[in-house]
C-alpha positions as CSV (number, residue, x, y, z in Angstrom):
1,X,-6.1,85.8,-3.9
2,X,-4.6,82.8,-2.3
3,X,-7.7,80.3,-1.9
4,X,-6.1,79.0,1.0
5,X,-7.7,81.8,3.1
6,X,-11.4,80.7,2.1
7,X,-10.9,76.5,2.3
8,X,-8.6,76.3,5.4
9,X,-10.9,78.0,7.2
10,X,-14.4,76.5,5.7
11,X,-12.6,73.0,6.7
12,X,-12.3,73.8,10.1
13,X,-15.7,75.2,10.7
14,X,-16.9,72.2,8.8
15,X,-14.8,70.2,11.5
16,X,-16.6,71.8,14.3
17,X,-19.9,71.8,12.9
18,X,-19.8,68.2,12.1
19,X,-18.1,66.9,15.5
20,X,-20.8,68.7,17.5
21,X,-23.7,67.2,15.7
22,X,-22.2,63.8,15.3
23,X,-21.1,64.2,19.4
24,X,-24.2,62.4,20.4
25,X,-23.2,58.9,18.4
26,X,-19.1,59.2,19.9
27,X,-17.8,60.2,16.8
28,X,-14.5,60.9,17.6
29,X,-13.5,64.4,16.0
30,X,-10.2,63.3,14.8
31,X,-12.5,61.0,12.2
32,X,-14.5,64.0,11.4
33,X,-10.7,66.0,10.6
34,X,-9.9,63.4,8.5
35,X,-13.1,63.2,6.4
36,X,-13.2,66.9,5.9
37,X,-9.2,66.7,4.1
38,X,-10.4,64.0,2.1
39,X,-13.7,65.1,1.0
40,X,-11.9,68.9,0.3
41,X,-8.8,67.1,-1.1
42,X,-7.5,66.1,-4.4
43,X,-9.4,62.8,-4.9
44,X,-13.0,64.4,-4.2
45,X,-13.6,67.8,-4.2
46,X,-10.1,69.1,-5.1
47,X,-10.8,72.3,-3.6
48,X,-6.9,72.0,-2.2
49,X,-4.7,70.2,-3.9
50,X,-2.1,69.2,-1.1
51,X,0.6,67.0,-1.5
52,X,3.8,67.8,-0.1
53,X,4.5,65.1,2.2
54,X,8.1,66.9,3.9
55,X,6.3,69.9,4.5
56,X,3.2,67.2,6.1
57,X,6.1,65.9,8.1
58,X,7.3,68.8,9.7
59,X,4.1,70.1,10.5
60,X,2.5,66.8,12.1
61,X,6.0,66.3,14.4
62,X,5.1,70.3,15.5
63,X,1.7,69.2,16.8
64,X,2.9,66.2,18.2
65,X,5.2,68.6,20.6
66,X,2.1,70.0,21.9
67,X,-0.2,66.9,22.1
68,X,2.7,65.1,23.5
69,X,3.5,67.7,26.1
70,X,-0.6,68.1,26.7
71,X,-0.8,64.2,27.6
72,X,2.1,64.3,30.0
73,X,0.6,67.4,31.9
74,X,-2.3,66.0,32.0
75,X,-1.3,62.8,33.3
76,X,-1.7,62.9,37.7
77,X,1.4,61.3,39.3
78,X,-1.3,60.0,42.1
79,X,-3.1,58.2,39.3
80,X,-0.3,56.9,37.7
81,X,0.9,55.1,40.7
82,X,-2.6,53.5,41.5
83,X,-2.1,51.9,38.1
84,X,1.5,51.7,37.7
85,X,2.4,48.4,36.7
86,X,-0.2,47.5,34.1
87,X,-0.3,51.4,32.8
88,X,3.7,51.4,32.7
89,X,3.8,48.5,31.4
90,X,1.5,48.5,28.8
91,X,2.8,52.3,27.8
92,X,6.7,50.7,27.4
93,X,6.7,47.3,27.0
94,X,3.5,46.5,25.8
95,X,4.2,48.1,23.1
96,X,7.0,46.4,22.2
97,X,5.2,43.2,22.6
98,X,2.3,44.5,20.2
99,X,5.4,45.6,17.1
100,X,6.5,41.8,18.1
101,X,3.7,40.2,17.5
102,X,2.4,42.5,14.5
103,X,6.2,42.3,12.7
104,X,6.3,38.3,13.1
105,X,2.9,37.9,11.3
106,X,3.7,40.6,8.6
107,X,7.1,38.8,8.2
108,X,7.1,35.6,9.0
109,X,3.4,34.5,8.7
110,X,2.2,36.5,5.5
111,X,6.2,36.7,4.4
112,X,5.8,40.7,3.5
113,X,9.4,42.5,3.3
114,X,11.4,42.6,6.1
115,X,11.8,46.6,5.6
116,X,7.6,46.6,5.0
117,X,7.3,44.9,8.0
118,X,9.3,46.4,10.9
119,X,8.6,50.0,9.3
120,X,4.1,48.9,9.8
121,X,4.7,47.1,13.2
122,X,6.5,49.6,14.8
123,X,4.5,52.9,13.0
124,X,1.1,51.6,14.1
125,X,2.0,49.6,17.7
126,X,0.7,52.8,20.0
127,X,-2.8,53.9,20.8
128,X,-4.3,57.4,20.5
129,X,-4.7,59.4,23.4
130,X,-7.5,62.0,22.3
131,X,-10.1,59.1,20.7
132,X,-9.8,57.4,23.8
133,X,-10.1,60.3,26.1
134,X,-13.2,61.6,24.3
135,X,-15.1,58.4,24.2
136,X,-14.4,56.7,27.7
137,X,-15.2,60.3,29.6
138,X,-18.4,59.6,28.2
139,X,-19.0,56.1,30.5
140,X,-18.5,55.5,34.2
141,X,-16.3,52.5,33.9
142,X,-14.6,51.2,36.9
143,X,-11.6,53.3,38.0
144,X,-8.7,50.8,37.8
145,X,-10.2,50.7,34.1
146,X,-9.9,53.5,33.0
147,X,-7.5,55.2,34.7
148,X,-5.0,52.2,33.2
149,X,-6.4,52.9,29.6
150,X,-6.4,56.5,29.6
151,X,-2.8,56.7,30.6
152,X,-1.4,54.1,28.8
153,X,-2.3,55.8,25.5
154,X,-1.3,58.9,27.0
155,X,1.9,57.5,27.8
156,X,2.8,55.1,25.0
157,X,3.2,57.2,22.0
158,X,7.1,58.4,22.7
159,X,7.9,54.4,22.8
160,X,6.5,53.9,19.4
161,X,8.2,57.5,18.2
162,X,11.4,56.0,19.7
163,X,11.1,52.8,17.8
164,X,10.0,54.4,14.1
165,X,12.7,56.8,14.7
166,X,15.5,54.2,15.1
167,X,14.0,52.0,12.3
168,X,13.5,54.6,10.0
169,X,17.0,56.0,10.7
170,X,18.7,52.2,10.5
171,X,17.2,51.9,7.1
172,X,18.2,54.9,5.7
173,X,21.6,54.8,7.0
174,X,22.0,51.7,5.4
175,X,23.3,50.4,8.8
176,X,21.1,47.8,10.6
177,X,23.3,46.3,13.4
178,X,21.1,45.3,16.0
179,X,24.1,46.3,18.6
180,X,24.1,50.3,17.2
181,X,20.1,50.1,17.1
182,X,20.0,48.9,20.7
183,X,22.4,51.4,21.8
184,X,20.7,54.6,19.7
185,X,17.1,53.2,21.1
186,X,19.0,53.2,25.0
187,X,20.1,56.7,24.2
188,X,16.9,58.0,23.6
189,X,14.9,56.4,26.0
190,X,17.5,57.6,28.7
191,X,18.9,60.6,28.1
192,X,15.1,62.4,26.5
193,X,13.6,61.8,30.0
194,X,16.6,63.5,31.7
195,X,16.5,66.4,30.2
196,X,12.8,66.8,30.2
197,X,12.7,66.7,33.8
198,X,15.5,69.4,33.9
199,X,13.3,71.6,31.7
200,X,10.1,70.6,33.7
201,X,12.0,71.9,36.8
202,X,13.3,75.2,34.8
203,X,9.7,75.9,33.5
204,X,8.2,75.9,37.5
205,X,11.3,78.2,38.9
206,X,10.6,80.6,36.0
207,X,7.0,80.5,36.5
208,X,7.2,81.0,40.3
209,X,10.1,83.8,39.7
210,X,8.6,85.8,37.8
211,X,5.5,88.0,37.9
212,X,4.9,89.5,34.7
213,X,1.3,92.0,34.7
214,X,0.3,90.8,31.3
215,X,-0.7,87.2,31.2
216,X,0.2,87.0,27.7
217,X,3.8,86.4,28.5
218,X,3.1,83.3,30.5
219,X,1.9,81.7,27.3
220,X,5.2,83.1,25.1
221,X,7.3,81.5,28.4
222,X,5.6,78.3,27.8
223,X,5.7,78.2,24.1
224,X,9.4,79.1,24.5
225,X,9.9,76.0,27.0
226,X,8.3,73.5,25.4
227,X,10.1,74.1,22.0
228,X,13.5,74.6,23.2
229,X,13.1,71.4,25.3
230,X,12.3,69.8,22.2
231,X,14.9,71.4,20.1
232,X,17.8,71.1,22.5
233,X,17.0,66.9,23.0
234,X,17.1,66.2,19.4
235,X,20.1,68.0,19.0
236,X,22.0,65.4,21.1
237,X,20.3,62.9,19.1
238,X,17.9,62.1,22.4
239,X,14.0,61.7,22.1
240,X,12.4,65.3,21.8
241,X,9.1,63.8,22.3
242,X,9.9,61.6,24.9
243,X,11.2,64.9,26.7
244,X,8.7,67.1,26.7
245,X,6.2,64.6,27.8
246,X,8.2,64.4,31.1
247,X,8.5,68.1,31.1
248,X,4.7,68.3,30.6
249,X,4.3,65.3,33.6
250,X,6.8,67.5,35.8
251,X,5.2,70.8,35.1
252,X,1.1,69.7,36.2
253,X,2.3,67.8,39.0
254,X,4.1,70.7,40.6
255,X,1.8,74.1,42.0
256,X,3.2,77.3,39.8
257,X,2.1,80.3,39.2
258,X,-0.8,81.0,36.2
259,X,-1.5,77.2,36.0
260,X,-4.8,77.2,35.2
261,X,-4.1,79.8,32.6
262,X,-1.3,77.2,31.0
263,X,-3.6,74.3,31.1
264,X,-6.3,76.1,29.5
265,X,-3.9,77.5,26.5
266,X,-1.8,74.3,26.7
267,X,-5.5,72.3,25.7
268,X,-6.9,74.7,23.3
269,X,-3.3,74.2,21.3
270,X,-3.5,70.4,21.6
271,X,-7.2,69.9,20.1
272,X,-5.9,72.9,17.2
273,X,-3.4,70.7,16.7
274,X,-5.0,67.5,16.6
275,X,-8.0,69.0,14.2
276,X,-5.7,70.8,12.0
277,X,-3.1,68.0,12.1
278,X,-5.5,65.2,10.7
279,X,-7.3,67.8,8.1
280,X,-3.9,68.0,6.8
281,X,-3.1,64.4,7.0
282,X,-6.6,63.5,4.8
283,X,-5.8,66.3,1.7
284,X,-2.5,63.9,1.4
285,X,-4.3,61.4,1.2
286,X,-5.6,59.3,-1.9
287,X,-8.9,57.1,-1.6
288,X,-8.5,56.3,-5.5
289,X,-5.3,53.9,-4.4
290,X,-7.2,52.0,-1.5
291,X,-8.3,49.6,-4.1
292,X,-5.1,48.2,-4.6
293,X,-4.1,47.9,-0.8
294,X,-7.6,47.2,1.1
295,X,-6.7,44.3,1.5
296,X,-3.3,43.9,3.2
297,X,-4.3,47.3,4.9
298,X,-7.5,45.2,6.2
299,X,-4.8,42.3,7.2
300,X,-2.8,44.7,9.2
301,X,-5.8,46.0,11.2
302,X,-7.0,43.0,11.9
303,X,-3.8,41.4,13.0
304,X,-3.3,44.4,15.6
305,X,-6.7,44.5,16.7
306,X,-7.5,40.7,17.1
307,X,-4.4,39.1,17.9
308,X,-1.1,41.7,18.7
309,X,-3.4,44.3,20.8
310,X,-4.9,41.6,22.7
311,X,-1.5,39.8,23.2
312,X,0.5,42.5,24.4
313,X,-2.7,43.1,26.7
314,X,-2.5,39.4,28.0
315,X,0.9,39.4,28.6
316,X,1.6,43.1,30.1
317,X,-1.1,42.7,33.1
318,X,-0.4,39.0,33.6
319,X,-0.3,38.2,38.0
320,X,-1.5,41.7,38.3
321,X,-5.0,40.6,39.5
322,X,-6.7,42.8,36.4
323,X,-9.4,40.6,35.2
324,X,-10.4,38.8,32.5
325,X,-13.1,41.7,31.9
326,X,-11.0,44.6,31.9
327,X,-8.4,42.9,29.7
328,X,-10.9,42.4,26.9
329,X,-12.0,45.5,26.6
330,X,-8.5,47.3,27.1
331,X,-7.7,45.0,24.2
332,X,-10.4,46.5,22.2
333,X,-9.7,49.9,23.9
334,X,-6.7,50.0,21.8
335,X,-7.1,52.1,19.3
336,X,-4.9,53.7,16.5
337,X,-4.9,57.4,15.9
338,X,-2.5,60.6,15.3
339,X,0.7,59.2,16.2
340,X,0.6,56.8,14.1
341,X,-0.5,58.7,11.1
342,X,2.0,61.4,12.2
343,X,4.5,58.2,11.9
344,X,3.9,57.0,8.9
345,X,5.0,60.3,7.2
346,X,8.4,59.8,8.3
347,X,9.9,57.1,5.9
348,X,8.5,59.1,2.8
349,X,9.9,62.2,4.4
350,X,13.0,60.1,4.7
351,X,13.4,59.9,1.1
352,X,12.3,55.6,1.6
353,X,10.8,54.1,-1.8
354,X,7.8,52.3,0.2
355,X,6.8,55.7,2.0
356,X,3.9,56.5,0.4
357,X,2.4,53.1,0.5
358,X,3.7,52.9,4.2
359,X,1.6,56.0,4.5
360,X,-1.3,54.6,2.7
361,X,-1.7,51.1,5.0
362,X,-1.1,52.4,8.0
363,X,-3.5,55.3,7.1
364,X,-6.0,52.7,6.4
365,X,-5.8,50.5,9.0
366,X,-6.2,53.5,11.5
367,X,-8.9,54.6,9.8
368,X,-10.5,50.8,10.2
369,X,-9.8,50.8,13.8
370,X,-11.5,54.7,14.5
371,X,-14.3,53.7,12.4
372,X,-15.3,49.9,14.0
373,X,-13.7,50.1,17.5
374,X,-13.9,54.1,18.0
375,X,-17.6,53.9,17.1
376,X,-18.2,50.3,19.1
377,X,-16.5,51.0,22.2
378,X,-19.4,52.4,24.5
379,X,-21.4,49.7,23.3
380,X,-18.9,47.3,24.6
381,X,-18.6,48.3,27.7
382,X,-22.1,48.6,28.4
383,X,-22.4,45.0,26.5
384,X,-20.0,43.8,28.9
385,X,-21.2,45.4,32.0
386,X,-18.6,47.6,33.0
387,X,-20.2,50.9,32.5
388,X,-23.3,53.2,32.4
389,X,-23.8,56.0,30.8
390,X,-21.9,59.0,32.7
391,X,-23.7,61.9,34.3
392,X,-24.1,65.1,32.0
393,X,-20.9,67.7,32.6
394,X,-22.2,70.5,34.9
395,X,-23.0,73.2,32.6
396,X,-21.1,75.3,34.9
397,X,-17.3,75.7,36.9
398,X,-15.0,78.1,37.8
399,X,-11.4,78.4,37.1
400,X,-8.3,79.8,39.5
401,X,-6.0,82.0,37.7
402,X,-2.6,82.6,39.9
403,X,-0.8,85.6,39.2
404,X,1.6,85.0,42.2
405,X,2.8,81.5,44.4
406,X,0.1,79.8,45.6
407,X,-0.8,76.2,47.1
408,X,-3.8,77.0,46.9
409,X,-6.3,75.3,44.3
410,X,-9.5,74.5,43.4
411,X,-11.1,71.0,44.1
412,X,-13.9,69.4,42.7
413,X,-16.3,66.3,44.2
414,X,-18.3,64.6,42.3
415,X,-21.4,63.3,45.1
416,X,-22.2,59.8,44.2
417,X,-25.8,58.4,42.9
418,X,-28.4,58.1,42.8
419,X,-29.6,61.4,41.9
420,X,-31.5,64.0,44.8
421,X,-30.2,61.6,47.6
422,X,-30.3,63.7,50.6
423,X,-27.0,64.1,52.1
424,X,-25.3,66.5,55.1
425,X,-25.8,70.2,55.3
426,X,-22.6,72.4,54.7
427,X,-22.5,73.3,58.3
428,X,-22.1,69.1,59.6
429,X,-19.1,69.2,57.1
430,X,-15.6,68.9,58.8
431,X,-13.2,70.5,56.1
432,X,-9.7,71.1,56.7
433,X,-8.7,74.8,58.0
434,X,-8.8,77.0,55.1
435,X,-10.8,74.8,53.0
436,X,-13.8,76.5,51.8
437,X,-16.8,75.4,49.8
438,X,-17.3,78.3,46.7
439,X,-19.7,76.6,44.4
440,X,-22.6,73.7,43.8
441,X,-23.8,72.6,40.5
442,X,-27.0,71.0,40.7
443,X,-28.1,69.8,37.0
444,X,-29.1,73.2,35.8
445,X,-29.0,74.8,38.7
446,X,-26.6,77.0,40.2
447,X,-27.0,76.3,43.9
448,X,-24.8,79.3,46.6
449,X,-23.5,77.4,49.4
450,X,-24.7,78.5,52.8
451,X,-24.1,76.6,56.0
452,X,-27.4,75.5,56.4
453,X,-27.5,74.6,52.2
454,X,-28.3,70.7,52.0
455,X,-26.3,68.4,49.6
456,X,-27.7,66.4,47.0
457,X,-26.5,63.1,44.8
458,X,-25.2,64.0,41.6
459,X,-24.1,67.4,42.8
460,X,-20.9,68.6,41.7
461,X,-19.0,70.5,44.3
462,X,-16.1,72.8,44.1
463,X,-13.7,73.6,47.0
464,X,-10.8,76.2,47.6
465,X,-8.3,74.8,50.0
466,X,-4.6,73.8,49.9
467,X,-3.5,71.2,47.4
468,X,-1.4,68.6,50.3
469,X,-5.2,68.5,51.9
470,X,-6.9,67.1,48.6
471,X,-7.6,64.0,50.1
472,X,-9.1,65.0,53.3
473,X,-11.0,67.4,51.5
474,X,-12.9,64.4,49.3
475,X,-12.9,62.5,52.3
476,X,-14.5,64.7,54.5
477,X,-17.2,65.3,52.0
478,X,-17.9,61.9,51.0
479,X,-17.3,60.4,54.1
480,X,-20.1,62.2,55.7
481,X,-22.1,62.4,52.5
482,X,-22.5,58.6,53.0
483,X,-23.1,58.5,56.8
484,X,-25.8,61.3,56.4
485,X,-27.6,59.4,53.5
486,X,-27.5,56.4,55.9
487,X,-29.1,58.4,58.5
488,X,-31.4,59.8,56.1
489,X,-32.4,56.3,54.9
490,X,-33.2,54.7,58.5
491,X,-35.1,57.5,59.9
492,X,-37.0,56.7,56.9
């Protein structure tokens, strides 16, 4: 019997197991991943000997499809714009700034290889999406904040694929004209976007045309999608990633059929393939030969953490009114994660003589930054007085699955603090036409809305109406949430 079947699957219970108990203290689960491959790898328990780093390759570039596309469906247009220029900027040319400034300290500062150096600035110069996500959705930071954070490291992975790929492919091709490398990184960036948004498009029409009666097939559809976008950009030599990202961004910003149903399975494959991706990353992975690189691997964190991150930080939200606050702690917010773990696989895939120890640095550097700034980070915002610790998620919601075109959706209002404040009865509410209220969460407490049901602070409140009357939705409620509190408050 292959021992495959009784290892694989004891790691990723382990995984789960672990992550929920170690939840409380924001362990990030990607860290737990990675513990359980090592500590069931070759160097400790050697319960899976794993060490095929092609076959590591291939299978780390298929989860980044998935995360990638996640992140980009994920990712509200609407938000996007409220944070456009330091999110945009920090997602694109912020991280060019941060392989800059992390190349000429490598280089020209500690004089390491030229090929060392570009291959480690550019491999580790993104931040990790998931980490982030999972530890900030735990503190109420200011909304500028976080929505620029968030999104940045949701958006800036497919620059830092674009760059490793053109280095990579520069070095092994033996041809490093800075003319052809400008002109293959252009083609990327240009043409991977262009045929994302076509797909994006193709994905809605099919999902609005056609009305299968088993749901099943909406998941094949979008499996099907999301590969072929990927497969057909990288066979003109264009940025897969880059392209289903924007397919992703195109497809949750437009109403189609079954959506809830695609987000749901398009999450659950993201967070397999961010566990399974980083279990796989730590069996490749060899804690004996850390004693021979700690050091230059604890050079290169600290470099990027205390001097690149914070640079490119500086520099990309200059004149944009952000704060000296909020740009220390993005700065620290910056943290390293899958992509660039997935990265550093691709120069020993590519056959390069420095992969593995490529792979080793930039594997312990990541782990450096998960481990001090993952673990530090709600502490540093509390330190710094940007955030409190969040409300509790309601222990209940509801979910609309569309089997047929719909604007309709489902809308959820958070009531503000503090908690119990009295505010307007259902009935005083002026909704838009069709807009009705389904649900109240209240704590533990399931609470049926009725027209003479009161609202409360902290209550959680879910609405059916059209999508284009979001906004007057949220401002109907809170708008008269706050005037009835007032009232409330002076009678008293």
């Amino acid at each position: 019997m292959d021992i495959t079947y009784i290892v694989a699957p004891v790691i990723l219970i382990a995984v789960v197991l672990a992550a929920v108990w170690l939840e409380r203290w924001s362990v990030p689960v990607i860290l737990v991943a990675l513990g359980a491959g090592i500590v069931f790898g070759s160097d400790v328990l050697n319960l899976w000997a794993f060490e095929d780093m092609v076959l590591t390759n291939r299978v780390a570039n298929l989860a980044l499809v998935f995360i990638l596309f996640h992140g980009g469906f994920v990712t509200k247009v609407s938000d996007f714009r409220s944070v456009a220029l330091p999110a945009g900027g920090l997602a694109t040319w912020g991280v060019l700034l941060t392989a800059l400034v992390t190349f000429a300290c490598l280089h020209l500062g500690l004089h390491w290889p030229m090929e060392k150096a570009v291959l480690l600035a550019v491999i580790i110069s993104s931040t990790d999406a998931a980490a982030i996500f999972s530890i900030l959705r735990r503190q109420s930071l200011p909304r500028k904040l976080s929505s620029t954070v968030e999104i940045e490291s949701a958006a800036n992975d497919p620059m830092a694929i674009l760059l490793t790929v053109v280095a990579v492919t520069a070095f092994t091709s033996g041809d490093t004209q800075p003319s052809l490398m400008v002109l293959s990184f252009l083609w990327k960036f240009s043409v991977g976007p262009l045929i994302g948004f076509g797909m994006g498009w193709l994905a809605v029409w099919l999902f609005n045309r056609l009305k299968p009666q088993d749901r099943g097939y909406y998941y094949i559809l979008f499996l099907g999608l999301v590969l072929l976008t990927y497969g057909l950009t990288e066979l003109v030599l264009a940025s897969g990633m880059l392209a289903v990202f924007t397919a992703g961004l195109v497809m949750g910003n437009r109403p189609m059929v079954h959506k809830q149903g695609v987000v749901n399975f398009s999450e659950a494959l993201s967070i397999i393939a961010n566990v399974g991706m980083f279990v796989l990353m730590g069996l490749v992975v060899f804690p004996s030969d850390w004693g021979a690189l700690w050091l230059e691997g604890t050079l290169l964190f600290l470099i990027l953490t205390f001097l690149a991150r914070p640079l490119a930080v500086f520099l990309g939200t200059l004149g944009m009114g952000f704060g000296l606050k909020n740009t220390v702690f993005a700065s620290w917010a910056g943290l390293r994660g899958a992509v660039p773990i997935v990265l550093a696989t691709y120069p020993a895939a590519s056959g390069m003589e420095l992969g593995q120890e490529i792979f080793s640095l930039v594997f312990f550097a990541v782990l450096l930054s998960i481990l001090i700034q993952g673990s530090s980070l709600g502490t540093v915002s509390r330190w710094m007085g940007l955030a409190e610790p969040s409300r509790p998620k309601p222990l209940y919601n509801l979910e609309l699955i569309t089997m047929a075109p719909s604007d309709y959706d489902l809308i959820v209002v958070d009531l503000p603090d503090p908690k119990g404040r009295p505010g307007p009865r259902i009935r005083d509410l002026q909704l838009p036409e069709g807009a009705v209220i389904i649900l109240i969460t209240r704590g533990e407490e399931v609470v049926i809305p009725k027209g003479n049901t009161r609202l409360q602070g902290w209550d959680q409140v879910t609405v059916l109406a059209h999508v284009p009357d979001e906004e007057k939705v949220i401002a109907a409620i809170l708008e008269t949430f706050e005037e009835e509190a007032l009232a409330q408050e002076g009678m008293a």
